[in-house]
Structure formats: structure tokens, C-alpha cells
N, CA, C and O atoms as a MOPAC input file, in Angstrom:
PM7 MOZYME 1SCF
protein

 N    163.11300 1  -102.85800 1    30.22800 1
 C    164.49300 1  -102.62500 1    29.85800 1
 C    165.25600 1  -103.95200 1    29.94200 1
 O    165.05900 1  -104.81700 1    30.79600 1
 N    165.98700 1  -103.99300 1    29.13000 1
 C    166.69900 1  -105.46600 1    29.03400 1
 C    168.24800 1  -105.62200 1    29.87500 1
 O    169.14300 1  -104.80300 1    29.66800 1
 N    168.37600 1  -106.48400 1    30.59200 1
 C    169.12100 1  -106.70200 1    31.72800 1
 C    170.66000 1  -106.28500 1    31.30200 1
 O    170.95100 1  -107.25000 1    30.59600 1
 N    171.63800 1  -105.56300 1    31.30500 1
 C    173.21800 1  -106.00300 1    30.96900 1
 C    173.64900 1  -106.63400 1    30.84900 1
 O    174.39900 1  -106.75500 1    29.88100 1
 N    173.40500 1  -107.94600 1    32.21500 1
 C    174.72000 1  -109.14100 1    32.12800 1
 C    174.06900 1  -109.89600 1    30.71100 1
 O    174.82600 1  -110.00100 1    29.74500 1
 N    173.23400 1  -110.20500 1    30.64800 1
 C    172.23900 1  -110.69100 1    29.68200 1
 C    172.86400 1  -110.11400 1    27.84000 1
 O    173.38300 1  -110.88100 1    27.03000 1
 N    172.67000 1  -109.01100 1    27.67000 1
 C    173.65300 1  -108.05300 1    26.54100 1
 C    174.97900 1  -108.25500 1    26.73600 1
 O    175.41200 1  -108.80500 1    25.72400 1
 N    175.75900 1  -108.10100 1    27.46000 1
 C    177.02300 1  -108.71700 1    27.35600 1
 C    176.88300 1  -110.60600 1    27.25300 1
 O    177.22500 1  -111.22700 1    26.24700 1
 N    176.59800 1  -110.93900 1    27.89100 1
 C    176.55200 1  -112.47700 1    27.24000 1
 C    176.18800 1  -112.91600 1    26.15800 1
 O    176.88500 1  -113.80400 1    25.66800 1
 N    174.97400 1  -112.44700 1    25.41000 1
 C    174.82000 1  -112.39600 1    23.74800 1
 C    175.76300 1  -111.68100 1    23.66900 1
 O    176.46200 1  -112.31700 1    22.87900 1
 N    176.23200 1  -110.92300 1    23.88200 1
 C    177.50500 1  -110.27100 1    22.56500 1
 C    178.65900 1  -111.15800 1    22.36800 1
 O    178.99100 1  -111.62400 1    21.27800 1
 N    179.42500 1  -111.42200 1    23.82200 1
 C    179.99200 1  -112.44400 1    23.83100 1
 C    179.93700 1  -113.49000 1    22.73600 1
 O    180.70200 1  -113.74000 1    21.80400 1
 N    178.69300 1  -114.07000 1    23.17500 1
 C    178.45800 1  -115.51000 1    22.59600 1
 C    178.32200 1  -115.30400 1    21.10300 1
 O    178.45600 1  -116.34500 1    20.45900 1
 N    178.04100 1  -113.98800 1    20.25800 1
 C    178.01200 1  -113.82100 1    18.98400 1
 C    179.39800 1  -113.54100 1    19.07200 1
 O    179.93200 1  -114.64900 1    19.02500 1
 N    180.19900 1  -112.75100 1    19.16500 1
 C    181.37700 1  -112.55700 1    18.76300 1
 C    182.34900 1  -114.05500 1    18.86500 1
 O    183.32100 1  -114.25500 1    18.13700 1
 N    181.96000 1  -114.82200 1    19.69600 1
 C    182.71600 1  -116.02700 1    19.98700 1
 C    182.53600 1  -117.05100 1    18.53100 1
 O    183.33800 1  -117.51800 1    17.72100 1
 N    181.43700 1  -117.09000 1    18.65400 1
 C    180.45700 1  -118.11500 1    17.49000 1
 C    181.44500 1  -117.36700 1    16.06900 1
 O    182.26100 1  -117.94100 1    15.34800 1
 N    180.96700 1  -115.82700 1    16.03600 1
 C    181.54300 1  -115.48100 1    14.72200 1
 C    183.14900 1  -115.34100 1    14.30100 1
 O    183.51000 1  -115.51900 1    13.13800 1
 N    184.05800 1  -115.00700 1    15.35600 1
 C    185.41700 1  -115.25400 1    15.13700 1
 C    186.09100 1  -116.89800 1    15.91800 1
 O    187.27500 1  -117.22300 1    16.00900 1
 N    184.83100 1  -117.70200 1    16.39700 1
 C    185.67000 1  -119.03200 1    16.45300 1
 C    187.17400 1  -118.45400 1    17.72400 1
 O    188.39400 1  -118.62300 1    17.72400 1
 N    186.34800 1  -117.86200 1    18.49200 1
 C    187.34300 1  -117.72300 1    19.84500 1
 C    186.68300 1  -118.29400 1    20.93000 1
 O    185.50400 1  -118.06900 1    21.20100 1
 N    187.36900 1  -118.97300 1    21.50700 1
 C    186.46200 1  -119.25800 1    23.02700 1
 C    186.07800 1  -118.05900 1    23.36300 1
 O    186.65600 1  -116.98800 1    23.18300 1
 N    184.43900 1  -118.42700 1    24.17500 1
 C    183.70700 1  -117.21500 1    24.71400 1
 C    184.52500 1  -117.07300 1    26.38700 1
 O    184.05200 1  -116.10100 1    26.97700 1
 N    185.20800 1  -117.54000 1    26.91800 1
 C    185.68900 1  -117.12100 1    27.78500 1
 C    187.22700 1  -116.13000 1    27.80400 1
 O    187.90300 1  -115.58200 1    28.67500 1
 N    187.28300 1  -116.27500 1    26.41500 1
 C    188.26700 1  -115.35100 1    25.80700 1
 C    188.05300 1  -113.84500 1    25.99900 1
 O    188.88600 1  -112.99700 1    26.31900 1
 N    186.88900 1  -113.72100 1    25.75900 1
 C    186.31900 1  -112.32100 1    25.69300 1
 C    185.66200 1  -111.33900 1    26.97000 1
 O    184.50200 1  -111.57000 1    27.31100 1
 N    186.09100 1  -110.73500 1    27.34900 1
 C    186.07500 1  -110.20900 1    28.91800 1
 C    185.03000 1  -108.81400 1    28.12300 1
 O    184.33800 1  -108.69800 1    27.11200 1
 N    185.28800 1  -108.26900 1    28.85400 1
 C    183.85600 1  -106.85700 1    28.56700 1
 C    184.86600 1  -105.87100 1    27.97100 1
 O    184.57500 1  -105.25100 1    26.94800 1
 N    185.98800 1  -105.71800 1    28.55400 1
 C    187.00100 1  -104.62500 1    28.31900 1
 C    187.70300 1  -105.20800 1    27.15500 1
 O    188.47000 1  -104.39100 1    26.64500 1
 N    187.67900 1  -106.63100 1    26.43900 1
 C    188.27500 1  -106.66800 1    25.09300 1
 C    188.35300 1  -106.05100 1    24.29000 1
 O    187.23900 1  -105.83400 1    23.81400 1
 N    189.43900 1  -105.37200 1    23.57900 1
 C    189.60200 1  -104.77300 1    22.58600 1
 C    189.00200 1  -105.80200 1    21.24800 1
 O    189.69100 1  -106.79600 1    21.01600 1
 N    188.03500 1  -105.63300 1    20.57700 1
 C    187.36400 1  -106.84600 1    19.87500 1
 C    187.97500 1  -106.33600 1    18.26400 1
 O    187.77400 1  -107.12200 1    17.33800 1
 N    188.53900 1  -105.32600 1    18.03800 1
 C    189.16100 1  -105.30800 1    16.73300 1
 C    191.10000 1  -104.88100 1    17.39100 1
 O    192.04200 1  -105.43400 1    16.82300 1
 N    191.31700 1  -104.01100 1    18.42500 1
 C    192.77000 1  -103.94100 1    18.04800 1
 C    193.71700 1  -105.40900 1    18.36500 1
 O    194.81700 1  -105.80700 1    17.98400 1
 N    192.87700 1  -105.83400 1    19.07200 1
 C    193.60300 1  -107.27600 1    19.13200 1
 C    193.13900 1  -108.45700 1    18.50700 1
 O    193.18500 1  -109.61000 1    18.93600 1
 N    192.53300 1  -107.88500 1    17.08200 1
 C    192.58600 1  -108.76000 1    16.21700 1
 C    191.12000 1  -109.73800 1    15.95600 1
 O    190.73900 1  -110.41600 1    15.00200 1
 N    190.71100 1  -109.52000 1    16.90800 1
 C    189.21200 1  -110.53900 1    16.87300 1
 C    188.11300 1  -110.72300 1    16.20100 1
 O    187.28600 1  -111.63000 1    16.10600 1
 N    188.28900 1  -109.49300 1    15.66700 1
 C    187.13100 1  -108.78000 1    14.40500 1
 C    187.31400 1  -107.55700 1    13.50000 1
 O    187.00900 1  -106.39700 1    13.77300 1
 N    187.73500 1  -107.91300 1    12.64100 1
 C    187.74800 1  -107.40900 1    11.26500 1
 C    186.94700 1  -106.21600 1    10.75000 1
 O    186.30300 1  -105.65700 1    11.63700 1
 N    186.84800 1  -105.76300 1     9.69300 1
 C    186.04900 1  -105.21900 1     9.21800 1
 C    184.40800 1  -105.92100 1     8.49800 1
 O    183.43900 1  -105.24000 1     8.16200 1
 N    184.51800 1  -107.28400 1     8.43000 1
 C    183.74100 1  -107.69000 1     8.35900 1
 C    182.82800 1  -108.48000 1     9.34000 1
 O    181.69000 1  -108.88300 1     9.09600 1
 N    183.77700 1  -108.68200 1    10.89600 1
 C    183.20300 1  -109.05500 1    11.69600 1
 C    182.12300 1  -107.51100 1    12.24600 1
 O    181.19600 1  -107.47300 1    13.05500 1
 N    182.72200 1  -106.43800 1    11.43700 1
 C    181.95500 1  -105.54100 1    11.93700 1
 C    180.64400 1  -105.36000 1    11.57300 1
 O    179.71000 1  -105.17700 1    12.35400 1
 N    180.57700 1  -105.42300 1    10.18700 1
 C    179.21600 1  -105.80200 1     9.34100 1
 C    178.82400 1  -107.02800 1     9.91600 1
 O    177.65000 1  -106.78300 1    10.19100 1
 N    179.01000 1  -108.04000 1    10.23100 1
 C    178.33100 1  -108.92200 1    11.13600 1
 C    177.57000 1  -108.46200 1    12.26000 1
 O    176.38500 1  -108.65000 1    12.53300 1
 N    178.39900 1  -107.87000 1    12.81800 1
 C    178.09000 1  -107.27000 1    14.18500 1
 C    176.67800 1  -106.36900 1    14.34500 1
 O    175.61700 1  -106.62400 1    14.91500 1
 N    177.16200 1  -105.15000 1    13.55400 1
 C    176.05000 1  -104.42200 1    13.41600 1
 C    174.62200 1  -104.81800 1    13.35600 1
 O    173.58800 1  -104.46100 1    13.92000 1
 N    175.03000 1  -105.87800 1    12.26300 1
 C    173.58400 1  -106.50100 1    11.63300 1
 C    172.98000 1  -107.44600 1    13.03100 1
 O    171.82600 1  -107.65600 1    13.40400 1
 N    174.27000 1  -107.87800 1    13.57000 1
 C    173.60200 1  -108.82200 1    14.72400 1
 C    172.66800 1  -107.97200 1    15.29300 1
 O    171.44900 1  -108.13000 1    15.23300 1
 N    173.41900 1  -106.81600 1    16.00100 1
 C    172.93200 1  -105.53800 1    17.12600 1
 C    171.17300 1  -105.15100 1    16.84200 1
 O    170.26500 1  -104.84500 1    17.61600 1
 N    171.25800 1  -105.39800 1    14.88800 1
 C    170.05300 1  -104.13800 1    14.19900 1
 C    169.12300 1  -105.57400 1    14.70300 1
 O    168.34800 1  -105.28000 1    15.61400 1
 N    169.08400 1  -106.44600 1    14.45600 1
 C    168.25500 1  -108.06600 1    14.21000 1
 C    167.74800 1  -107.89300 1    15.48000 1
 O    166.70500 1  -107.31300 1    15.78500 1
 N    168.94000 1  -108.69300 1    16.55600 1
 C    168.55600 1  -108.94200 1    17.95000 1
 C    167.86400 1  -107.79800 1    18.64600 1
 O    166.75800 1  -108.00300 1    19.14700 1
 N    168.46600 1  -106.53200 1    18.72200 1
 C    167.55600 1  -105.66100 1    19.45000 1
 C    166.73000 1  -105.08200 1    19.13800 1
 O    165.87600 1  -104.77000 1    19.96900 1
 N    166.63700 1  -104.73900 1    17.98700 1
 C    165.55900 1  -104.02500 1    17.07100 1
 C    165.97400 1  -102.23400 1    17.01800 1
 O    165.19200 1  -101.28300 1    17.00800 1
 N    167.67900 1  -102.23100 1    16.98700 1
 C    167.71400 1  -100.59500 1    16.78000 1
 C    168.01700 1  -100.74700 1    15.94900 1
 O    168.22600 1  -101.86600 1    15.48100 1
 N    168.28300 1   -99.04900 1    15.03600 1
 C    169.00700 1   -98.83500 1    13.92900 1
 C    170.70800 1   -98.85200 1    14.44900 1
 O    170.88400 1   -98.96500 1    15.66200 1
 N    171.82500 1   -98.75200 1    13.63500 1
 C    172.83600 1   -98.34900 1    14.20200 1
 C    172.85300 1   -97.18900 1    12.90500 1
 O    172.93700 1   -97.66300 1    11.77200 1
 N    172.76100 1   -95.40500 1    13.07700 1
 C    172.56500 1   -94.62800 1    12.20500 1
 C    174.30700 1   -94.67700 1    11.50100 1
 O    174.99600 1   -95.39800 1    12.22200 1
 N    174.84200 1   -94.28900 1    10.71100 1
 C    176.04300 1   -93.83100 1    10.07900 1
 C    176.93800 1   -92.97000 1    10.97500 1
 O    178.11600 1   -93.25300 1    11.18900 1
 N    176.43200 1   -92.10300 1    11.39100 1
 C    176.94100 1   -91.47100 1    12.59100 1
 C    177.65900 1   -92.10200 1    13.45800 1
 O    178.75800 1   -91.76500 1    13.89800 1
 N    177.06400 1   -92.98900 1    13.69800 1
 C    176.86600 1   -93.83200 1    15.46300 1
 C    177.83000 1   -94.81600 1    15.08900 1
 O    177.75400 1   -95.71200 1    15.93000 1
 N    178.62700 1   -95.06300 1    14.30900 1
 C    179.85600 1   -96.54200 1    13.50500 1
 C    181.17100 1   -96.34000 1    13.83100 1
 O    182.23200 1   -96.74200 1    13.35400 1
 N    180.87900 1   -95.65300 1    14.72000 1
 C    182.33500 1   -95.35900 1    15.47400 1
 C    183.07900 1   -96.40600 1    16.23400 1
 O    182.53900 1   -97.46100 1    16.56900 1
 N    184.43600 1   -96.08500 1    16.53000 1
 C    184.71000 1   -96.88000 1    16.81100 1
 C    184.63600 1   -97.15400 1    18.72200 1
 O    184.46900 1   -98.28600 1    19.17400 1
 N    184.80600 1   -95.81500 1    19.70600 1
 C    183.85700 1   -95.89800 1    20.77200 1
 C    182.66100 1   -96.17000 1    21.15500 1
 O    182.29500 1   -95.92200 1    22.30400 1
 N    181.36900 1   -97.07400 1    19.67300 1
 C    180.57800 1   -97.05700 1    19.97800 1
 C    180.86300 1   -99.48300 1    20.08000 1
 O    179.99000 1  -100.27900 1    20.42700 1
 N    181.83400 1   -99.71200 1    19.78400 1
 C    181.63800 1  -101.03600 1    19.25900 1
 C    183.32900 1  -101.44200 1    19.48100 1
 O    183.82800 1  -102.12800 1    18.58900 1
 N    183.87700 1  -101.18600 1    20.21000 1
 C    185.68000 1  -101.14000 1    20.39700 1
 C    185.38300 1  -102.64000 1    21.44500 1
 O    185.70000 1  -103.79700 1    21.16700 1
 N    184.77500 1  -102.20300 1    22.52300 1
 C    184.56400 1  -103.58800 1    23.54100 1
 C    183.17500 1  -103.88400 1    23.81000 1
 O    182.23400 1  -103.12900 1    23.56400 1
 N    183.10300 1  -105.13800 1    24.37900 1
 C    181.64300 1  -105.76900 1    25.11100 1
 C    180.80400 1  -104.93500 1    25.55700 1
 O    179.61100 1  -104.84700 1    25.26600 1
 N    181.81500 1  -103.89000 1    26.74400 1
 C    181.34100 1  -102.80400 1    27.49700 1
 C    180.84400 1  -101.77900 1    26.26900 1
 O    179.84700 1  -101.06000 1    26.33000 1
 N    181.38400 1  -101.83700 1    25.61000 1
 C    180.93200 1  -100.31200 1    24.76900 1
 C    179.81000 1  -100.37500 1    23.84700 1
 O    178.95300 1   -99.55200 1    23.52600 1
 N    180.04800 1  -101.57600 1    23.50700 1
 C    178.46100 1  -102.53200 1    22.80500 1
 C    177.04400 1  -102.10900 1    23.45300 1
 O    176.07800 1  -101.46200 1    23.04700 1
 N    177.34400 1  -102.71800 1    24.54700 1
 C    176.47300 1  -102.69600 1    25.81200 1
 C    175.90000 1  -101.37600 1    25.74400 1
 O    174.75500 1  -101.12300 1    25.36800 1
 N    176.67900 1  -100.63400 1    26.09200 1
 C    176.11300 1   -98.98400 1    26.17700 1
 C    175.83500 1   -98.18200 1    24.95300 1
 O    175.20900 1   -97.12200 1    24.92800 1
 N    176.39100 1   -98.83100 1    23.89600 1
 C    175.67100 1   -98.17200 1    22.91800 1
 C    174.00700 1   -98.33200 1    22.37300 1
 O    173.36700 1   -97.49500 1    21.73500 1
 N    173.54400 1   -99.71000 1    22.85800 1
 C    172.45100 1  -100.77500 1    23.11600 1
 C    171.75300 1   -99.97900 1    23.72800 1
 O    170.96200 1   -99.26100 1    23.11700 1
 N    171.86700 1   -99.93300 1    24.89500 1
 C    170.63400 1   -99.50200 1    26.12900 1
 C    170.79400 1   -97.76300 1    25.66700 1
 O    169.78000 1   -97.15100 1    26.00100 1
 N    171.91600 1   -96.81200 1    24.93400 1
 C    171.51800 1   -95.94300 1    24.70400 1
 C    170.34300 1   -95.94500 1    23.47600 1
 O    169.39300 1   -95.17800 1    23.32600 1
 N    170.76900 1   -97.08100 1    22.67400 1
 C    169.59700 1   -96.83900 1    21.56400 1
 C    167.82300 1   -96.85200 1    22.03400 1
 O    166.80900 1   -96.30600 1    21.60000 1
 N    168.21500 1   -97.99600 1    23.38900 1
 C    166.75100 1   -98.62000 1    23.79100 1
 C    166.06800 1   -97.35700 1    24.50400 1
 O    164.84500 1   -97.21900 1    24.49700 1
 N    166.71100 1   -96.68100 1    24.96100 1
 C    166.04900 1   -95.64000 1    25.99500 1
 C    165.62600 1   -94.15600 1    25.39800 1
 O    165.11600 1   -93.31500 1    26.13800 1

């Protein structure tokens, strides 16, 4: 099983890289779209990062916005896919 702090720090560090925010900007509880940080296309980024790096699907269903709102919610949507 792959570690948390580890998944939150890649997410971080992709979301940083892809909206050009300092990665210390981004706390776990960031709101990563209502405060602006990512778009609708940072979302299609995102996803694709999630499908690449971990090797899940993200199904149509699952594109919610409690599944990808913060770091934290990333995270747990991750280790729910892995398990």
C-alpha cells in the first residue's frame, strides 16, 4: 500500500508544477478549484495525472467534486481506488 504523506506530496507537487503556485501554498485542506487554483482544465490534468501515476481508473461516476475538492480528498479517493 502506498504511504499518504508520500500521495499528498505528489499531489501537491503536481498541482504546484501545473498551476505555477508555490507548493507550500497548498495545505491538504485547500480548496484546489473554489479558490481558484484549478480550473476545469487543471481538472483534466489532474485526473489524467491520478489515471498515469497510480494506475486507477477515475470511472464517470467518481468526477465529483468530493472526490478531488482538496489534497485530502485526492488522497482518499486514491487509496479508495487502490484497495
Amino acid at each position: 500500500m502506498i504511504e499518504t504523506l508520500n500521495v499528498k506530496e505528489s499531489i501537491k507537487k503536481f498541482i504546484a508544477e501545473t498551476a505555477f503556485v508555490p507548493v507550500d501554498e497548498i495545505k491538504d485542506d485547500t480548496l484546489i478549484f473554489a479558490e481558484g487554483i484549478f480550473d476545469s482544465m487543471g481538472f483534466l490534468s489532474l485526473i489524467n495525472y491520478i489515471e498515469d501515476e497510480y494506475r486507477i481508473k477515475a470511472e464517470d461516476s467518481e468526477l465529483l467534486e468530493d472526490n478531488f475538492e482538496s489534497v485530502s480528498a485526492i488522497e482518499k479517493f486514491i487509496h479508495r481506488k487502490l484497495s
